[in-house]
CHARMM internal coordinates of N, CA and C (Angstrom, degrees):
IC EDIT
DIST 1 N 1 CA 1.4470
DIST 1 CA 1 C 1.5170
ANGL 1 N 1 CA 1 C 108.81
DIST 1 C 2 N 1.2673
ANGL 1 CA 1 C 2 N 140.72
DIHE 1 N 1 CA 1 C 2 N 155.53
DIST 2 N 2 CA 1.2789
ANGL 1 C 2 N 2 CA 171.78
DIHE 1 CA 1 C 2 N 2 CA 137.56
DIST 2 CA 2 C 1.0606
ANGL 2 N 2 CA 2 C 127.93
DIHE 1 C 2 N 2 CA 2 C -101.79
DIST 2 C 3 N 1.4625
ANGL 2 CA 2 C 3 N 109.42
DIHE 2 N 2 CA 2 C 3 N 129.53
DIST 3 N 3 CA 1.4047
ANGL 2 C 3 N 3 CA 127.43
DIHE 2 CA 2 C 3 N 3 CA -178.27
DIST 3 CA 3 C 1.7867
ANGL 3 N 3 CA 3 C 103.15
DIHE 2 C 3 N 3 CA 3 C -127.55
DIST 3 C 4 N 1.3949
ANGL 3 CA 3 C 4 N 107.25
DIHE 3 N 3 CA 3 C 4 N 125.67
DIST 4 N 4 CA 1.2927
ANGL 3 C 4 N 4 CA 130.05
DIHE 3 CA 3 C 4 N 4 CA -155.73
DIST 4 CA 4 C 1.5841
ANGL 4 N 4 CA 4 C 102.56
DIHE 3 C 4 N 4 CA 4 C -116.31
DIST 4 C 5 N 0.9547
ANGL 4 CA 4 C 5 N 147.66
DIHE 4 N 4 CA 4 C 5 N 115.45
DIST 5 N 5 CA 1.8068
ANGL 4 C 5 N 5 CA 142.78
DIHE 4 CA 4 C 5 N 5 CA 166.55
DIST 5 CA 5 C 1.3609
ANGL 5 N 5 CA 5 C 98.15
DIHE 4 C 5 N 5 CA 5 C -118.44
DIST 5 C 6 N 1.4308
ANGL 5 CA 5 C 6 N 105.74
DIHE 5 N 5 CA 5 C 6 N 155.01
DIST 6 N 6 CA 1.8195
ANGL 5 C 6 N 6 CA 117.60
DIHE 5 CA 5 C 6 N 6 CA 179.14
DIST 6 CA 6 C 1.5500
ANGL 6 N 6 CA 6 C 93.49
DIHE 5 C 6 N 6 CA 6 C -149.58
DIST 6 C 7 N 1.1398
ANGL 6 CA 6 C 7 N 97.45
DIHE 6 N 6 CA 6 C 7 N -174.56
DIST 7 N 7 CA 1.8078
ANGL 6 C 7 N 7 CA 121.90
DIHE 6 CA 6 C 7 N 7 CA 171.35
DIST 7 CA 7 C 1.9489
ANGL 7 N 7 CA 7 C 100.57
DIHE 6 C 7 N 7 CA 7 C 53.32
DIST 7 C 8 N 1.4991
ANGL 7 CA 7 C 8 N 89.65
DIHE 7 N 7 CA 7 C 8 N -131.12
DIST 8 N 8 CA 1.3578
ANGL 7 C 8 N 8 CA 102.85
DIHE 7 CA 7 C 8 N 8 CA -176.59
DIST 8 CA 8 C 1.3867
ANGL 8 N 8 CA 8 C 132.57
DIHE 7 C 8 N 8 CA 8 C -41.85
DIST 8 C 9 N 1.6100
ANGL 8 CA 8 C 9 N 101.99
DIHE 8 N 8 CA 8 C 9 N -38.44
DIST 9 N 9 CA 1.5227
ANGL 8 C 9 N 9 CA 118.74
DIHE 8 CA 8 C 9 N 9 CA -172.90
DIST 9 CA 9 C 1.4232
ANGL 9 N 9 CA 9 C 113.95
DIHE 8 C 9 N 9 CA 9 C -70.64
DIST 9 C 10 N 1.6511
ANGL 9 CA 9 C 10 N 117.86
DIHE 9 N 9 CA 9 C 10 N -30.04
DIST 10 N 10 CA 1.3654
ANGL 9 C 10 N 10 CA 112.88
DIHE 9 CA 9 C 10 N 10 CA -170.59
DIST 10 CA 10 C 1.8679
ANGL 10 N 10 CA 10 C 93.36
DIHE 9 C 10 N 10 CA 10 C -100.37
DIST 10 C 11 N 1.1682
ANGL 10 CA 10 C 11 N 117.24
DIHE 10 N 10 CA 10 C 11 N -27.67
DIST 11 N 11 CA 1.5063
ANGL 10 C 11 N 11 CA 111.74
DIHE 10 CA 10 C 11 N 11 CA -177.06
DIST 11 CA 11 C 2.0181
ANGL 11 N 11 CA 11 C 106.89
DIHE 10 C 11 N 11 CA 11 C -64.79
DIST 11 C 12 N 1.2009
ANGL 11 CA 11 C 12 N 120.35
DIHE 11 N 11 CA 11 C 12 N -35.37
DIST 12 N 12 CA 1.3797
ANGL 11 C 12 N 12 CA 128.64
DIHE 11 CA 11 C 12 N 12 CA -157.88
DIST 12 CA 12 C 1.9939
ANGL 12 N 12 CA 12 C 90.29
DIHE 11 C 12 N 12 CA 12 C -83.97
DIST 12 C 13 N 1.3721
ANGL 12 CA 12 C 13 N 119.38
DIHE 12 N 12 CA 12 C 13 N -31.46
DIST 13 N 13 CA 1.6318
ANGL 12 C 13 N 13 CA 125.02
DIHE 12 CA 12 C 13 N 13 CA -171.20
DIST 13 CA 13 C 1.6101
ANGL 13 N 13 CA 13 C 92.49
DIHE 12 C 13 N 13 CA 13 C -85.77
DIST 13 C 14 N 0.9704
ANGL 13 CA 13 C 14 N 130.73
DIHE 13 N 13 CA 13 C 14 N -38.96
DIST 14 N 14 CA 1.4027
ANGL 13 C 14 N 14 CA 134.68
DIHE 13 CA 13 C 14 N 14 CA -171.83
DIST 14 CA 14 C 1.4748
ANGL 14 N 14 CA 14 C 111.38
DIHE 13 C 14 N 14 CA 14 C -69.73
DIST 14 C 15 N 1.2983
ANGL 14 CA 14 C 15 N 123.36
DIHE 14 N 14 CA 14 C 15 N -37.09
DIST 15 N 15 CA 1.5235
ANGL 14 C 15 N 15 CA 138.33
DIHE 14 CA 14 C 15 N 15 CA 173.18
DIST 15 CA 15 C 1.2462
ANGL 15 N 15 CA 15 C 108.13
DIHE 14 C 15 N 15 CA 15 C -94.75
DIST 15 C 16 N 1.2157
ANGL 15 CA 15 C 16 N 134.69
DIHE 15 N 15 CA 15 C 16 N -10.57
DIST 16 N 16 CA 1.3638
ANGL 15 C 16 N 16 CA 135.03
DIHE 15 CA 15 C 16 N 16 CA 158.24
DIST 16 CA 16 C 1.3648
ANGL 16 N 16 CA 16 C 104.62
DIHE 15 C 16 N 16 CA 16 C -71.18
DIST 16 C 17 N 1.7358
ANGL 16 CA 16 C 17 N 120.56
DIHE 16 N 16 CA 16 C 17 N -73.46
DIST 17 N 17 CA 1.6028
ANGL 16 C 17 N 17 CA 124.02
DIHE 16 CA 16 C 17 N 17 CA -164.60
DIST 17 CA 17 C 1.7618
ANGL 17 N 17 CA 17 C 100.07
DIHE 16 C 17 N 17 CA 17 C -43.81
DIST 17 C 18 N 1.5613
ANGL 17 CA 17 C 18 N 107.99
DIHE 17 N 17 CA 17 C 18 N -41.98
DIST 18 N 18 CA 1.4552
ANGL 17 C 18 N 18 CA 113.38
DIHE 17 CA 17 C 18 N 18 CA -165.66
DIST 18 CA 18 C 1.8756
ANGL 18 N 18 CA 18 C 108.67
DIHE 17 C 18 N 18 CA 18 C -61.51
DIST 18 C 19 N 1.4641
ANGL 18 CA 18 C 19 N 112.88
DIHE 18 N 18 CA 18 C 19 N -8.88
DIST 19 N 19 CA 1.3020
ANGL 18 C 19 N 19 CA 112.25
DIHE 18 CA 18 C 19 N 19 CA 178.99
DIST 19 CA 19 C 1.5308
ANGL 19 N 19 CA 19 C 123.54
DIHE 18 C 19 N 19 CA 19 C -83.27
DIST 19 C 20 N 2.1524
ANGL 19 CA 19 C 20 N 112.86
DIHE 19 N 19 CA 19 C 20 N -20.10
DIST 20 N 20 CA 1.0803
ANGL 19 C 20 N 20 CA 138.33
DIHE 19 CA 19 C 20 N 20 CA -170.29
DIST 20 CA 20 C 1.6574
ANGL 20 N 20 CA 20 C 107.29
DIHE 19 C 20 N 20 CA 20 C -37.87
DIST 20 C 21 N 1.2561
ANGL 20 CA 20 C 21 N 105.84
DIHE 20 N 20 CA 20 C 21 N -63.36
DIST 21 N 21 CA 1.7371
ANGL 20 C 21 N 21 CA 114.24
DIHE 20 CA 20 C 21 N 21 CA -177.10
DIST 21 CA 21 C 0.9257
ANGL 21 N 21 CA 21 C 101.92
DIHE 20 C 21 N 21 CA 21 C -65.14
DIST 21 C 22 N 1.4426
ANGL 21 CA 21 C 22 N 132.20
DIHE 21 N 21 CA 21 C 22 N -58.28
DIST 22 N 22 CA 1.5831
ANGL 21 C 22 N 22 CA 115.42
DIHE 21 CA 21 C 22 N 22 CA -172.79
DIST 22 CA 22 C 1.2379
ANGL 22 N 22 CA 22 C 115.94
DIHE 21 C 22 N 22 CA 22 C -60.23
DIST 22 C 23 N 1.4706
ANGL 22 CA 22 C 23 N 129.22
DIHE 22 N 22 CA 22 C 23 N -39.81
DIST 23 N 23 CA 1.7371
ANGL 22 C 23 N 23 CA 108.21
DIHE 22 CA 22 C 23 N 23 CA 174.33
DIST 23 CA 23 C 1.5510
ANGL 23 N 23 CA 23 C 110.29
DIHE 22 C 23 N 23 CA 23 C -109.39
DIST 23 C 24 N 1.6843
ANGL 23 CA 23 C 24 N 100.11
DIHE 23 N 23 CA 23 C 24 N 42.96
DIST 24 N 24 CA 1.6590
ANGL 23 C 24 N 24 CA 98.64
DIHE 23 CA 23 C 24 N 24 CA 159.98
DIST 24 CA 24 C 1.6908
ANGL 24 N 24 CA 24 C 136.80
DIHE 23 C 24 N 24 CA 24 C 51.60
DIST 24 C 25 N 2.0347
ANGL 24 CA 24 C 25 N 88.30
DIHE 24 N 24 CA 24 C 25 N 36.32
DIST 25 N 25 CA 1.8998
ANGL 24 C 25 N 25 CA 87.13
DIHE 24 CA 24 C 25 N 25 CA -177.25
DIST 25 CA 25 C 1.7443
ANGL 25 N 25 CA 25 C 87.83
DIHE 24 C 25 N 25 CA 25 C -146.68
DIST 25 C 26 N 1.3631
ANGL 25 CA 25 C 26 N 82.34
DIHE 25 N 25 CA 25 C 26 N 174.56
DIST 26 N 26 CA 2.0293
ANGL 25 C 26 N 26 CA 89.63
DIHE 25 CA 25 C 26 N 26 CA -164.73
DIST 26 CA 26 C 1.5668
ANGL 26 N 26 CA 26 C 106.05
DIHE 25 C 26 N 26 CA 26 C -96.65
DIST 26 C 27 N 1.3135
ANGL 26 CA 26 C 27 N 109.47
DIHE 26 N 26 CA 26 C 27 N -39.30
DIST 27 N 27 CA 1.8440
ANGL 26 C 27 N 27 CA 99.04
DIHE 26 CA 26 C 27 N 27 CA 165.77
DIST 27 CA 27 C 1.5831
ANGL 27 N 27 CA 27 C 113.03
DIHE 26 C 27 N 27 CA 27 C -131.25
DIST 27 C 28 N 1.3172
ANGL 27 CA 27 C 28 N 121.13
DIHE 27 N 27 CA 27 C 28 N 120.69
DIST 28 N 28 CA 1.5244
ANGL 27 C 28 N 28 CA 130.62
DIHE 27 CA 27 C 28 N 28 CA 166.19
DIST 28 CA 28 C 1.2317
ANGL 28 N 28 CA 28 C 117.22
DIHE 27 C 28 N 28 CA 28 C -86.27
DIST 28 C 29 N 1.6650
ANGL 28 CA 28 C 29 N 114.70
DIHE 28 N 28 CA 28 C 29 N 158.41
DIST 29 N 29 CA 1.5435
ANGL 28 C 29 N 29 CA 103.06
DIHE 28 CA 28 C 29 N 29 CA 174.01
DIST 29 CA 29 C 1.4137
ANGL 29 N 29 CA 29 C 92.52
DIHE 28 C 29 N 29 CA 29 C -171.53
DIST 29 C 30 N 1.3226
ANGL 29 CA 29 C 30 N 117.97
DIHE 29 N 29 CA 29 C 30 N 142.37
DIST 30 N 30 CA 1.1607
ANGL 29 C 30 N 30 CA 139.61
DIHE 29 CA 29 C 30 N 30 CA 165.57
DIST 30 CA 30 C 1.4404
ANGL 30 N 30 CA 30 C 108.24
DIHE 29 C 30 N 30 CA 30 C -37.63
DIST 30 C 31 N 1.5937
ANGL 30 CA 30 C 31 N 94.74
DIHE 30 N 30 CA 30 C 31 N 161.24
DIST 31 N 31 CA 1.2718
ANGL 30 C 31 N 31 CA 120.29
DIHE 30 CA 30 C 31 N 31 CA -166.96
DIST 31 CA 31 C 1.5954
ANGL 31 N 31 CA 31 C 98.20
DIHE 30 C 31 N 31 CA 31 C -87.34
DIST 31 C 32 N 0.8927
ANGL 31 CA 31 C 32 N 133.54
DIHE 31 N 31 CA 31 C 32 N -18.89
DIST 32 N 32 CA 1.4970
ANGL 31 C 32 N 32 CA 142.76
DIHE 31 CA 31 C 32 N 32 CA 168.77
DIST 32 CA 32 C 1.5612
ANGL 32 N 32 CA 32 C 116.75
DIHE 31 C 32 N 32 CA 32 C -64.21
DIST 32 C 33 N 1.3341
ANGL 32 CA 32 C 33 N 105.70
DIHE 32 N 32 CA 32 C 33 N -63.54
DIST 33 N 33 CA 1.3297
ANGL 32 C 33 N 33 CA 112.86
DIHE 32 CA 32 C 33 N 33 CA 150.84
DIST 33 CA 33 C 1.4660
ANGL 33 N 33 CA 33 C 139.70
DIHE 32 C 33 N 33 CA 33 C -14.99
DIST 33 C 34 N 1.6626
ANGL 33 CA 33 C 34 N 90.76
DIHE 33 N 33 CA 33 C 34 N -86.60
DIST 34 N 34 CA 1.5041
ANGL 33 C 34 N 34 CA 125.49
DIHE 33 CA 33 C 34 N 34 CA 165.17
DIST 34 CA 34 C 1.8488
ANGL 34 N 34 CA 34 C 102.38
DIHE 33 C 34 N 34 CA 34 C -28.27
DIST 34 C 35 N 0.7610
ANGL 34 CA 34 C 35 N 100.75
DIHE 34 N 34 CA 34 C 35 N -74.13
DIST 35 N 35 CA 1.8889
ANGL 34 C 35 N 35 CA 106.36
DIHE 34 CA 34 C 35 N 35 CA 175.08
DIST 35 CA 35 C 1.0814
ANGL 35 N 35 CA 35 C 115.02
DIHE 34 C 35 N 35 CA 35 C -48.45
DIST 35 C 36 N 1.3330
ANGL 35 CA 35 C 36 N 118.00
DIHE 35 N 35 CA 35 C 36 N -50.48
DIST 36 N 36 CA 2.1149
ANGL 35 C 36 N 36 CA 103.77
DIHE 35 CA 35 C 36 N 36 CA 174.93
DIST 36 CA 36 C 1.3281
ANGL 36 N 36 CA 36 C 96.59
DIHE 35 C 36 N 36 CA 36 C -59.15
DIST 36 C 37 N 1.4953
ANGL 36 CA 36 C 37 N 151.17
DIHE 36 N 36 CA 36 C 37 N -21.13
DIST 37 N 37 CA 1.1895
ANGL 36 C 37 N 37 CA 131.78
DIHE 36 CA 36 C 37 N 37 CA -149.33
DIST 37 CA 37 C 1.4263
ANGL 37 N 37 CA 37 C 104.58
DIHE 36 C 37 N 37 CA 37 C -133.51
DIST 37 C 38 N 1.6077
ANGL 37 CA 37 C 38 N 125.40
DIHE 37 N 37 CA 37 C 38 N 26.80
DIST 38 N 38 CA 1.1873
ANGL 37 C 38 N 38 CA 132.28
DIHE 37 CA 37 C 38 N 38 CA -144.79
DIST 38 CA 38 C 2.6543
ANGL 38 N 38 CA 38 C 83.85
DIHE 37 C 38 N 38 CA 38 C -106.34
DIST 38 C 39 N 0.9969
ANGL 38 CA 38 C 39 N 104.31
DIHE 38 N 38 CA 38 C 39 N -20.57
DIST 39 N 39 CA 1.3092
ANGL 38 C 39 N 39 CA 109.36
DIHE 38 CA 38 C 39 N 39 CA 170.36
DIST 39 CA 39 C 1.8765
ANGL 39 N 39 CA 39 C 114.44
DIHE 38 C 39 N 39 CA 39 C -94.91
DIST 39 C 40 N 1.3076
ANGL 39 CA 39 C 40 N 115.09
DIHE 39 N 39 CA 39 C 40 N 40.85
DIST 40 N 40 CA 1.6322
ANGL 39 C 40 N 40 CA 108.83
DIHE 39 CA 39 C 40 N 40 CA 173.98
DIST 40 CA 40 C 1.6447
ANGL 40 N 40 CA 40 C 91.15
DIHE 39 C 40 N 40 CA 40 C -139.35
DIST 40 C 41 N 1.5627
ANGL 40 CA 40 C 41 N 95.91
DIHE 40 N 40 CA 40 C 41 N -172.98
DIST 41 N 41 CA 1.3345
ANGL 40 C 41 N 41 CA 112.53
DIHE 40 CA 40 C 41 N 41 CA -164.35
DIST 41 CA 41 C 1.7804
ANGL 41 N 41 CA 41 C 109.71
DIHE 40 C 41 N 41 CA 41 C -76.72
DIST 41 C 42 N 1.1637
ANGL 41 CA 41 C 42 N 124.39
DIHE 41 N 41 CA 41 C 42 N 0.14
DIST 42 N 42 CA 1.3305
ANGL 41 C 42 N 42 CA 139.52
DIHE 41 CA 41 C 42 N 42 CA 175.73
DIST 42 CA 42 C 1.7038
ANGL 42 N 42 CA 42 C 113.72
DIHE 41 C 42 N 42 CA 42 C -61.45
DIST 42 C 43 N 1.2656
ANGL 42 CA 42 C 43 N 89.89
DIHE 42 N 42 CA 42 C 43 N 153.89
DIST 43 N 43 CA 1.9882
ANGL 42 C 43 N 43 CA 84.43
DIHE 42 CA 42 C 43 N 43 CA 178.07
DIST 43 CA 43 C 1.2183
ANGL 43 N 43 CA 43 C 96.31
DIHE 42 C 43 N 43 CA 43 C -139.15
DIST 43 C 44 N 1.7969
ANGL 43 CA 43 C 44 N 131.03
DIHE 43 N 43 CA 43 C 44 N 161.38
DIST 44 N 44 CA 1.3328
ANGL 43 C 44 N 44 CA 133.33
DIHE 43 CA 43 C 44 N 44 CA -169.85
DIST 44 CA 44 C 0.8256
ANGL 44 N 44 CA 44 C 114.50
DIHE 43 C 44 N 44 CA 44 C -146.64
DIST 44 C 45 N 1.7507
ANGL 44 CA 44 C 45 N 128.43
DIHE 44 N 44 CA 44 C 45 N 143.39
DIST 45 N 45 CA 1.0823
ANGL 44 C 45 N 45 CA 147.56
DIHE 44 CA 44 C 45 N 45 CA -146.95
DIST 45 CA 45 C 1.5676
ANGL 45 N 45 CA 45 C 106.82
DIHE 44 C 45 N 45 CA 45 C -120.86
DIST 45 C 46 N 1.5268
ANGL 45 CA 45 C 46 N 128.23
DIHE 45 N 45 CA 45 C 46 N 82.48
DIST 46 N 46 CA 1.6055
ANGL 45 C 46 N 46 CA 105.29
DIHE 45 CA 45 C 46 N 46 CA 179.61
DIST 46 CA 46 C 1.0181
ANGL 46 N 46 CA 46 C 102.15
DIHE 45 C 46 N 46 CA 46 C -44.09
DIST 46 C 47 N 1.5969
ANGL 46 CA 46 C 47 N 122.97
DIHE 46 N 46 CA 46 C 47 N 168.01
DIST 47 N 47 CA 1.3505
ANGL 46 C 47 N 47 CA 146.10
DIHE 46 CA 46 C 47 N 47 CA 128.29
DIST 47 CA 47 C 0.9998
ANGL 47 N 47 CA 47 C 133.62
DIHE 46 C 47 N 47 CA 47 C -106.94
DIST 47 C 48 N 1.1898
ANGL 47 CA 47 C 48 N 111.85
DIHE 47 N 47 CA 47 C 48 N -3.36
DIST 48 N 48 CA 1.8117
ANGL 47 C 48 N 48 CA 127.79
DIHE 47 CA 47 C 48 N 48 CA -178.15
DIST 48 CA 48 C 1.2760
ANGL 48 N 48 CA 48 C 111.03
DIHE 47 C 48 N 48 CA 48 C 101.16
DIST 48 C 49 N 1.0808
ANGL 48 CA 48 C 49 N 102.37
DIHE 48 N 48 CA 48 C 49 N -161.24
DIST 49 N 49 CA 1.6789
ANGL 48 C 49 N 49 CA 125.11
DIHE 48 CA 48 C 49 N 49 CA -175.08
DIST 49 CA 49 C 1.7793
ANGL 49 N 49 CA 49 C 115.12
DIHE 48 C 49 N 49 CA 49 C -106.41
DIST 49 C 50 N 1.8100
ANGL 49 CA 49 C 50 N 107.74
DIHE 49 N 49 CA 49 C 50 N 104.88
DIST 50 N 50 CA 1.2966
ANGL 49 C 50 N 50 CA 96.90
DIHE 49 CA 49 C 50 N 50 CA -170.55
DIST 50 CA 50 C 1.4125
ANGL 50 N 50 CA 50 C 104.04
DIHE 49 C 50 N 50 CA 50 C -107.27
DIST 50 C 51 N 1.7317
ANGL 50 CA 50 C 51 N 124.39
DIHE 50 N 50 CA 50 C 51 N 174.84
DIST 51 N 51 CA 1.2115
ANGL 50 C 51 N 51 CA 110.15
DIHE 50 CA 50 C 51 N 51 CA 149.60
DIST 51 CA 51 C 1.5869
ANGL 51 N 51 CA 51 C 117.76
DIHE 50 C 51 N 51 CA 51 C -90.62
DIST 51 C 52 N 1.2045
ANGL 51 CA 51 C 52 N 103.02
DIHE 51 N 51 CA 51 C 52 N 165.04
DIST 52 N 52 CA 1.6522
ANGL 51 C 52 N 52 CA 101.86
DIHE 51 CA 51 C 52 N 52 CA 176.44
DIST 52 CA 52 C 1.3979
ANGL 52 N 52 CA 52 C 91.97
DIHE 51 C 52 N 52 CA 52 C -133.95
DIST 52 C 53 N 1.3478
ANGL 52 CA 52 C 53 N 104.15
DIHE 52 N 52 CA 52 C 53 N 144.65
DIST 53 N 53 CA 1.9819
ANGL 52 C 53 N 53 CA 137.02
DIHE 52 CA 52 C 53 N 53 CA 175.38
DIST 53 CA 53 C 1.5757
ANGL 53 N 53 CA 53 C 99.77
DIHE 52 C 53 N 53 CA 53 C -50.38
DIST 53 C 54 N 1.4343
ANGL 53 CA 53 C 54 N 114.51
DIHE 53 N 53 CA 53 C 54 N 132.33
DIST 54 N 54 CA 1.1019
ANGL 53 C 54 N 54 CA 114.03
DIHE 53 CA 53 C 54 N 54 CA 169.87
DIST 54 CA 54 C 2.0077
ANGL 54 N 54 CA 54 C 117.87
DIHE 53 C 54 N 54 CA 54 C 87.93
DIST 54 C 55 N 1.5859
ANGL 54 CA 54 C 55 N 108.82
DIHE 54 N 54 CA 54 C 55 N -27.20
DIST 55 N 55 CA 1.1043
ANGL 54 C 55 N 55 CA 123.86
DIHE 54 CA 54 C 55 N 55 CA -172.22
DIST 55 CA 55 C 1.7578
ANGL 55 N 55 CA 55 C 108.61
DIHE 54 C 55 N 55 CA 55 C -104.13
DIST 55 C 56 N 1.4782
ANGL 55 CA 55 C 56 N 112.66
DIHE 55 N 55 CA 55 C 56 N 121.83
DIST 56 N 56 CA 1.4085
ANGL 55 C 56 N 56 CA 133.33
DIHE 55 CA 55 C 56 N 56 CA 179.46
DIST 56 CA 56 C 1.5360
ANGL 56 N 56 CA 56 C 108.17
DIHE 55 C 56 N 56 CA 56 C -56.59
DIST 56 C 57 N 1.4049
ANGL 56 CA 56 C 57 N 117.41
DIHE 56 N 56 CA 56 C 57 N -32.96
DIST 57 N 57 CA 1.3156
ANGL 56 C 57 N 57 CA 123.54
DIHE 56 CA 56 C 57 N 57 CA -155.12
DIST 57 CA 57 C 1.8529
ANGL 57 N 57 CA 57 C 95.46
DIHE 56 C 57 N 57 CA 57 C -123.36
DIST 57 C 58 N 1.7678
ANGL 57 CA 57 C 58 N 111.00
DIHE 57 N 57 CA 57 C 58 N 156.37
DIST 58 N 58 CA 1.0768
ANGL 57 C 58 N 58 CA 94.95
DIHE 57 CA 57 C 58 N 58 CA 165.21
DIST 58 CA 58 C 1.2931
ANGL 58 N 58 CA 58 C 127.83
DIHE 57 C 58 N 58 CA 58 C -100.13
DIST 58 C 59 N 1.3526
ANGL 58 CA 58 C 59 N 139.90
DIHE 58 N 58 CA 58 C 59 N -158.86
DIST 59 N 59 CA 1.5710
ANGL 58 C 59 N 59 CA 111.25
DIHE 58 CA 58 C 59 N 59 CA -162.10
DIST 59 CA 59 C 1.9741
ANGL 59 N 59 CA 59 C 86.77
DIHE 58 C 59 N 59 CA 59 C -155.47
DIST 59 C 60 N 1.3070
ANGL 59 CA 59 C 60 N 105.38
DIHE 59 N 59 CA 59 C 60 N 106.24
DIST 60 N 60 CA 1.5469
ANGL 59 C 60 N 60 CA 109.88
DIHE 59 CA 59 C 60 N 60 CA 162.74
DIST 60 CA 60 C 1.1956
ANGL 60 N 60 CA 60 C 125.10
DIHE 59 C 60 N 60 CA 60 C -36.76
DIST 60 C 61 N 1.3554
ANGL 60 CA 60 C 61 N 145.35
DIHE 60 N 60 CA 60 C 61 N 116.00
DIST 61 N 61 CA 1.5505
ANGL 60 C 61 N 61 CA 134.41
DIHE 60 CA 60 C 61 N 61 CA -172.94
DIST 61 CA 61 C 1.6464
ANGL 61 N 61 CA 61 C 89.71
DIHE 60 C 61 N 61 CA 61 C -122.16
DIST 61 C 62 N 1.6753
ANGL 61 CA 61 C 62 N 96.16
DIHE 61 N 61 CA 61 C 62 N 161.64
DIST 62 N 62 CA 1.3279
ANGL 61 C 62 N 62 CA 105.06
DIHE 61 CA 61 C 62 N 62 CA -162.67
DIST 62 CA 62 C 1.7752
ANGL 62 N 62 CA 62 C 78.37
DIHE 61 C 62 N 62 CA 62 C -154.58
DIST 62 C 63 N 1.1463
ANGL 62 CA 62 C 63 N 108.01
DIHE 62 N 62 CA 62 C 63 N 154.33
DIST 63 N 63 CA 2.1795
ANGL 62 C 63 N 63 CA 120.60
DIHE 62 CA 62 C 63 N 63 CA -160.55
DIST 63 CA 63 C 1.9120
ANGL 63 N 63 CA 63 C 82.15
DIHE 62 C 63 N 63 CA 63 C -122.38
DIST 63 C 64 N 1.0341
ANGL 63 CA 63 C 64 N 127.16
DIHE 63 N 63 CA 63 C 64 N 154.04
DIST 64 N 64 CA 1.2944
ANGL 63 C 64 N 64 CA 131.57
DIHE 63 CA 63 C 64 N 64 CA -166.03
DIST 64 CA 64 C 1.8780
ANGL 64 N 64 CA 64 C 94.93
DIHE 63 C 64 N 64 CA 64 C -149.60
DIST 64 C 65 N 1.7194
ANGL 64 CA 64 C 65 N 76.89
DIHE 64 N 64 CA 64 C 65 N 121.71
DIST 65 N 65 CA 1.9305
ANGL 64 C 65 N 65 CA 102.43
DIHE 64 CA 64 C 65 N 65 CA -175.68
DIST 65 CA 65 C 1.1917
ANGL 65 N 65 CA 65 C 102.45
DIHE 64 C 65 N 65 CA 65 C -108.93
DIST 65 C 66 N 1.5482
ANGL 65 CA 65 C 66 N 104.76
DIHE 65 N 65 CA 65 C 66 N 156.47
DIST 66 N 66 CA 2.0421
ANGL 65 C 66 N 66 CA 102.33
DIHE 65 CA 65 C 66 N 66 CA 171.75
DIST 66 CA 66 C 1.5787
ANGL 66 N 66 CA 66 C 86.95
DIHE 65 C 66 N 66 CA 66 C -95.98
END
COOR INIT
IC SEED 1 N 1 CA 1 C
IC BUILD
């Protein structure tokens, strides 16, 4: 099987990962995300509300701990 993403989905992960160094954590992820995964063994770190390059809207990031 293959799973293929284009457009928005890979531009919005790409400006996310690109935020890692600047706010100092090893995997980020949307606030969209964060909620499908808000029932597993994961714990989350807001960071607020950033803008991202290229993106109209800003996009909640949250840093993800075991």
């Amino acid at each position: 099987k293959e799973i293929a993403y284009h457009g928005d989905t890979v531009n919005t992960a790409a400006r996310i990962q690109k935020k890692c160094n600047e706010l100092g954590h090893e995997l980020l992820i949307s606030e969209n995300l964060m909620r499908k995964l808000e029932n597993t063994s994961l714990s989350f770190e807001r960071l607020g509300i950033v803008p991202l390059k290229g993106k109209q809207r800003e996009v909640e990031i949250f840093a993800v701990n075991r």
